[in-house]
Backbone as JSON, one array per atom type, in Angstrom:
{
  "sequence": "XXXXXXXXXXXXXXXXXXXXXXXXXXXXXXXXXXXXXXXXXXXXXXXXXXXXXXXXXXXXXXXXXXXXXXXXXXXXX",
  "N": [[17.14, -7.43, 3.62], [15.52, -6.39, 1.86], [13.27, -4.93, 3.61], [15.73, -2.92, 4.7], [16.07, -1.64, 2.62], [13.37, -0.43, 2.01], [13.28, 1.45, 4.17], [14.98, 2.97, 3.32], [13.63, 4.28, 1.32], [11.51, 5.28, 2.43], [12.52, 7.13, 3.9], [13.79, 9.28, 2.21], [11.51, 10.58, 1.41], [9.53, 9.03, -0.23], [6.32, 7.88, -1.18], [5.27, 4.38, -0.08], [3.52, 1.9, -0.97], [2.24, -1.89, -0.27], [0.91, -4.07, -2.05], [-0.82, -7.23, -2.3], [-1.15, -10.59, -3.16], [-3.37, -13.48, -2.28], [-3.59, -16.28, 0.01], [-1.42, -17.16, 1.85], [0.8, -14.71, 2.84], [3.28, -12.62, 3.92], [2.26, -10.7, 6.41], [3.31, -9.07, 8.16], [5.81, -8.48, 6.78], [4.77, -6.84, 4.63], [3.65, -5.17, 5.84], [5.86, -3.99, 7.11], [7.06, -2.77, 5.14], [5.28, -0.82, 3.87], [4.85, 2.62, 3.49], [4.31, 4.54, 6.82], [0.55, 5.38, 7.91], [0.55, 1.8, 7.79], [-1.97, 0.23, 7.58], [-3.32, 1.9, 5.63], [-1.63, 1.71, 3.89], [-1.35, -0.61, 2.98], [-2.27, -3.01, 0.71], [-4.53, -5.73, 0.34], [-5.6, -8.76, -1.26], [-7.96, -11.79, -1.29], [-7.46, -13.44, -3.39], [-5.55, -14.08, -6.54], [-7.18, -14.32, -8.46], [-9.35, -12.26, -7.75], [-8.55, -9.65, -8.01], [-8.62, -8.57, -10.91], [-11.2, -7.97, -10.68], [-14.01, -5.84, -11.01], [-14.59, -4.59, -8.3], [-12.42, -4.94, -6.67], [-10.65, -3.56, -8.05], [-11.91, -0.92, -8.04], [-11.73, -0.21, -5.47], [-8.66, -0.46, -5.28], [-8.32, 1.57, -6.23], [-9.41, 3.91, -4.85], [-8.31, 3.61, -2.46], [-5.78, 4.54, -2.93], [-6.11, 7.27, -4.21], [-7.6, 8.59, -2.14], [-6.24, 8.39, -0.38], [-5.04, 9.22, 3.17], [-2.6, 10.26, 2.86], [-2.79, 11.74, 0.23], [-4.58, 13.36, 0.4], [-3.34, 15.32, 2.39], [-1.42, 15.93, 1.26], [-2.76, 17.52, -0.64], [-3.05, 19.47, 0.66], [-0.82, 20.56, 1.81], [0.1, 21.84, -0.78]],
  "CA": [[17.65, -6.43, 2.72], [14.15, -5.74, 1.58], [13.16, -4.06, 4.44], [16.52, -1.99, 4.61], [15.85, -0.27, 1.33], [12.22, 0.49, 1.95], [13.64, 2.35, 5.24], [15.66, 4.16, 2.63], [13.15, 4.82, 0.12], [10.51, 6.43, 2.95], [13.59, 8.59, 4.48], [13.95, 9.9, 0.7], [10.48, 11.26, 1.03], [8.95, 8.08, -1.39], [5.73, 6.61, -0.08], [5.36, 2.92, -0.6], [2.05, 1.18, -0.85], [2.28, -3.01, -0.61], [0.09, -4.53, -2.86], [-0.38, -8.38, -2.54], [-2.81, -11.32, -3.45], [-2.79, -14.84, -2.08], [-3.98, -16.62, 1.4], [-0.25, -17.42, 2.57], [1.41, -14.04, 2.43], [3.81, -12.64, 5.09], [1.56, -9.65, 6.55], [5.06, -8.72, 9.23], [6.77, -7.65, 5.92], [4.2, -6.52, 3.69], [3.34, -3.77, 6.88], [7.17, -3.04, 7.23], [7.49, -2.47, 3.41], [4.47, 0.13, 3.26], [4.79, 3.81, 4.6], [3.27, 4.91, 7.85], [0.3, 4.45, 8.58], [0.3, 0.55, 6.99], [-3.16, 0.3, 7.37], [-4.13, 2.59, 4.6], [-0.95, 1.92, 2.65], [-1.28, -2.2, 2.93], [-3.74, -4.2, 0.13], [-4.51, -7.47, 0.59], [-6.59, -8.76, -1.85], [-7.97, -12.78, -0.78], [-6.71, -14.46, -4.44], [-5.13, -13.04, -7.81], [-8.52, -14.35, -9.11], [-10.32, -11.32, -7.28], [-7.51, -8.49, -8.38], [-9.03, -7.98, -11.56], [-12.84, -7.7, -9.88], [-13.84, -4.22, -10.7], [-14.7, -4.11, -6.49], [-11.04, -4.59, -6.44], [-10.22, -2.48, -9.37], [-12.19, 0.25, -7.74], [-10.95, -0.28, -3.78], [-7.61, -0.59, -5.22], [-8.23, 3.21, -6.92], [-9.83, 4.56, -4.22], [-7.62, 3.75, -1.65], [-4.07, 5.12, -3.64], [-6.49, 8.7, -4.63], [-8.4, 9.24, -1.81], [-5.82, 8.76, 0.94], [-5.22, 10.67, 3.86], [-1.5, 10.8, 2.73], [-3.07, 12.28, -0.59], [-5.49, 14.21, 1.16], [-2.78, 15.65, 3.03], [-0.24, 16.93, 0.12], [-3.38, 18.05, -1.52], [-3.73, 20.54, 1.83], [-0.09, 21.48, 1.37], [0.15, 22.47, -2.51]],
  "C": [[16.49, -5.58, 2.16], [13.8, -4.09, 2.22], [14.29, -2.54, 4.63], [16.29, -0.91, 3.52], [14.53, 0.27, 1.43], [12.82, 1.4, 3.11], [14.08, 3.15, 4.57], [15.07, 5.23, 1.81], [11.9, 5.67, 0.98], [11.24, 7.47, 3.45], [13.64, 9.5, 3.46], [12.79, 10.21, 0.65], [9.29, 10.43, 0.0], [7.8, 7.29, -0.25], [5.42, 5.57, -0.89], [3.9, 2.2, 0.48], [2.46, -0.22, -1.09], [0.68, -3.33, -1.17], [0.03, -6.04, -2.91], [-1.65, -9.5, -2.62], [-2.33, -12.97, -2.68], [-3.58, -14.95, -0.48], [-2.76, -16.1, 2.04], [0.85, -15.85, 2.21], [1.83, -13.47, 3.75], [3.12, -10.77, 5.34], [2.89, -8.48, 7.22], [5.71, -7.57, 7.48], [5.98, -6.95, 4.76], [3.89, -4.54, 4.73], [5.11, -3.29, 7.12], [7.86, -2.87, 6.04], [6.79, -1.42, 3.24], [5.06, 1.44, 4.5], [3.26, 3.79, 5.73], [1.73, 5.54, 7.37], [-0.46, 2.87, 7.55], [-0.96, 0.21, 7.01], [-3.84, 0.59, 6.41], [-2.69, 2.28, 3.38], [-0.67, 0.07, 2.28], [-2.4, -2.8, 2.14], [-3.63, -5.13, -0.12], [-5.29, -8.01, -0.45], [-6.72, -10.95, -2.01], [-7.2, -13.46, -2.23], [-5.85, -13.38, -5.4], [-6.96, -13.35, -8.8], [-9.62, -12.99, -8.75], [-9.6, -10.07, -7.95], [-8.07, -7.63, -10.05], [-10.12, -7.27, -11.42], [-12.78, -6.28, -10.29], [-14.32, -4.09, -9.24], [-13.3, -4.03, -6.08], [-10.27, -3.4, -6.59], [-10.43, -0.82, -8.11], [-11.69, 0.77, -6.04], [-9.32, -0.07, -3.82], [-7.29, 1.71, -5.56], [-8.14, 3.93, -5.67], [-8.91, 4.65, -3.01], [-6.3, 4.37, -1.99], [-5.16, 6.9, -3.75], [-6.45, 8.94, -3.61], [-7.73, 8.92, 0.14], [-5.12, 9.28, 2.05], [-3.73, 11.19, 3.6], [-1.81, 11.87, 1.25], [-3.85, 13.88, -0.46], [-4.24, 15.3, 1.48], [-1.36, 16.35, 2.03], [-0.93, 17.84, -0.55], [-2.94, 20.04, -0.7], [-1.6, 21.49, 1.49], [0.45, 22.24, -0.24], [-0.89, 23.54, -2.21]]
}
């Protein structure tokens, strides 16, 4: 059901970034939860102990500002 509504919510123009912490986490649905391409819209981060990290903090920034789907609305506005 998950999955069904993110299908809904990227057709509706909404992009969706997964965000998740932990060893054991299901990668399959974390990549068919994020918009295309899941690569740049998938963060993994190894514990919740690291999530605060400012290397996190700042990877977590940098990747939501500075990417190419951002890039790429910037170019049409």
């Amino acid at each position: 059901m998950t999955l069904r509504e993110a299908r809904k919510a990227r057709r509706a123009g909404i992009t969706l970034l997964t965000v998740a912490a932990e060893p054991w986490i299901d990668r399959y649905v974390l990549s068919a939860i994020a918009s295309f391409p899941y690569q740049y819209n998938m963060i993994v981060a190894p514990s919740y102990r690291t999530m605060p990290n400012s290397n996190f903090t700042e990877y977590l920034v940098n990747s939501i500002c500075n990417s190419q789907l951002a890039y790429l609305l910037t170019l049409q506005l």
